[in-house]
C-alpha positions as CSV (number, residue, x, y, z in Angstrom):
1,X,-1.1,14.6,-12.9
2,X,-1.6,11.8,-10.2
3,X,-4.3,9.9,-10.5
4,X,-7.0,10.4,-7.8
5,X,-7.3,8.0,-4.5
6,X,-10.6,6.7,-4.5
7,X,-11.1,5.8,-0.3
8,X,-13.7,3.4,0.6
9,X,-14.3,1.0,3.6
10,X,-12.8,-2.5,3.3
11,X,-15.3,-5.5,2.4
12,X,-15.7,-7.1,5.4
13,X,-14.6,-6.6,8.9
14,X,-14.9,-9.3,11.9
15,X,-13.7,-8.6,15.7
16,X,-12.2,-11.2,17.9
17,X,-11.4,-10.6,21.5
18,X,-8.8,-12.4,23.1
19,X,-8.2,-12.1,26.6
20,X,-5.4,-9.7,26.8
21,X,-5.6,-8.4,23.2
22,X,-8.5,-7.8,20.4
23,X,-7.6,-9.1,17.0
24,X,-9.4,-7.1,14.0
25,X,-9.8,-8.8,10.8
26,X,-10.2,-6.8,7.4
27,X,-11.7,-8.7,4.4
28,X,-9.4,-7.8,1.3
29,X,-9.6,-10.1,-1.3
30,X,-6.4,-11.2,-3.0
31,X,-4.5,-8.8,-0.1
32,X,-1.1,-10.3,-0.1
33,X,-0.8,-10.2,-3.7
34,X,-2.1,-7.0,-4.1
35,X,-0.3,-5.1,-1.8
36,X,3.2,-3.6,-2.0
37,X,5.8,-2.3,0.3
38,X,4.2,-0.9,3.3
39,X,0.6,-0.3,1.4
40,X,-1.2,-1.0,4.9
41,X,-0.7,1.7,7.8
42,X,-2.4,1.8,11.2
43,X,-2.4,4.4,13.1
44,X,-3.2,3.9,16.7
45,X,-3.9,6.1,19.8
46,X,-4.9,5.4,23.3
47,X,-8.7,5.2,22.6
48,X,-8.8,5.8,18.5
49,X,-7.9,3.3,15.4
50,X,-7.2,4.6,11.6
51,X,-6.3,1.2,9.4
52,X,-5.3,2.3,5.2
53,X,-4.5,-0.4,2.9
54,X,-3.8,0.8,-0.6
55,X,-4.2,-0.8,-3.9
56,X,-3.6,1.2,-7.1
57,X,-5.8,4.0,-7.0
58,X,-7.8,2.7,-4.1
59,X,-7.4,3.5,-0.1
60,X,-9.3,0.8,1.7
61,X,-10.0,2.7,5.1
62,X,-11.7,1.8,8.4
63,X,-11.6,4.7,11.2
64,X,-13.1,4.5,14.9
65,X,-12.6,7.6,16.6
66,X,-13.8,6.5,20.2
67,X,-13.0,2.5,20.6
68,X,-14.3,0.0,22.8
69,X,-12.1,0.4,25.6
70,X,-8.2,1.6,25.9
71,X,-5.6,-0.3,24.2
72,X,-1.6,0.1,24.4
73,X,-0.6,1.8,21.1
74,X,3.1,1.2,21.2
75,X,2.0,-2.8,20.6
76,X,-0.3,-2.5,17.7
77,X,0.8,-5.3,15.1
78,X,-0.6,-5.7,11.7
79,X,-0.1,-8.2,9.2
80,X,-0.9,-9.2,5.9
81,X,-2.6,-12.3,5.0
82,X,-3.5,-13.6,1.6
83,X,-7.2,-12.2,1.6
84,X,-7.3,-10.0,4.8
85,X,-5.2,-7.1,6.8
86,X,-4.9,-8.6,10.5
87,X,-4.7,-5.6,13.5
88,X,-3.9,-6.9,16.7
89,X,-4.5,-4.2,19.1
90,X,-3.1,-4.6,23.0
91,X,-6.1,-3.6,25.8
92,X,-4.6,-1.6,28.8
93,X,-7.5,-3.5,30.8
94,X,-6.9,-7.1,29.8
95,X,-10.8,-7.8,32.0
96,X,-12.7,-5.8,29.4
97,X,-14.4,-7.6,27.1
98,X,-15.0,-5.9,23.5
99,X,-18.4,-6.8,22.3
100,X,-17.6,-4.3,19.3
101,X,-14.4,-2.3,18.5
102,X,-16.5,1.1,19.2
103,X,-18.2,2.3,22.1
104,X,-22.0,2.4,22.1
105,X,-22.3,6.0,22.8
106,X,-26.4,5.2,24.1
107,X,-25.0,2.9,26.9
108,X,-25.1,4.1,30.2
109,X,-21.7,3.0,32.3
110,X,-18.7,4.6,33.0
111,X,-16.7,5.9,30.1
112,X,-12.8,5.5,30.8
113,X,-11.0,9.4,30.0
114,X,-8.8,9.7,27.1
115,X,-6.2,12.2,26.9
116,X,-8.5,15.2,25.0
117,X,-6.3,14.2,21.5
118,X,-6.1,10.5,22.5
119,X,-2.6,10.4,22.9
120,X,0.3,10.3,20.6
121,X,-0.5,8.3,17.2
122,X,1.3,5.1,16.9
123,X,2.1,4.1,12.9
124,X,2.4,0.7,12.2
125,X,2.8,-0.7,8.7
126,X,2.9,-3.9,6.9
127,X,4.0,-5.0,3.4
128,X,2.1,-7.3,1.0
129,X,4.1,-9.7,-1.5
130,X,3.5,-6.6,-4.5
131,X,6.2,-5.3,-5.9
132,X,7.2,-1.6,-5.5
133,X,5.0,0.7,-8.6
């Protein structure tokens, strides 16, 4: 019998726009050390984020169906530091500033259209220093 996945969100989260990207930082103590071979997927669309980081039993996952603006899926990097998983995300509209990595569905302003399924999902993964179980 496998054991069950527990999923819950990561620890902390920060957001840092840069100019022509928006860099996402996931608190995950001890990260590096802790995760194995691919343990951290993100899967990206045009206007949607999914980022999974496993440890053991434990799925740490963060999930914004409608983000701040559009980004460029195909570029999505990720990267594992010693105690956080680092998403880079590429805006299509380098000009738009992300106050917050979702969209504040009360604000009145024009709302870019998505593709109705957000375009194609993007998977990007990234490997921590753990050795395969």
């Amino acid at each position: 019998a496998r054991a069950q996945v527990e999923t819950v969100p990561f620890p902390t989260f920060a957001l840092s726009d840069e100019g022509k990207k928006v860099v996402l930082y996931f608190g995950l103590p001890g990260a590096r050390r802790a995760l194995g071979p691919d343990a951290v997927a993100a899967t990206s669309r045009v206007q949607a984020l999914e980022v999974v980081a496993r440890v053991g039993s434990t799925a740490y996952r963060f999930h914004e169906s409608i983000l701040f603006e559009h980004v460029v899926p195909a570029k999505t990097k990720v990267r594992v530091k010693p105690d956080h998983v680092v998403v880079t995300l590429f805006k299509v509209h380098a000009g738009a500033f992300w106050e917050n990595v979702h969209v504040n569905r009360k604000a009145v302003g024009p709302v870019r259209k998505s593709p109705p399924d957000h375009g194609r999902a993007t998977v990007v993964t990234a490997s921590g220093d753990a050795a395969a179980a």
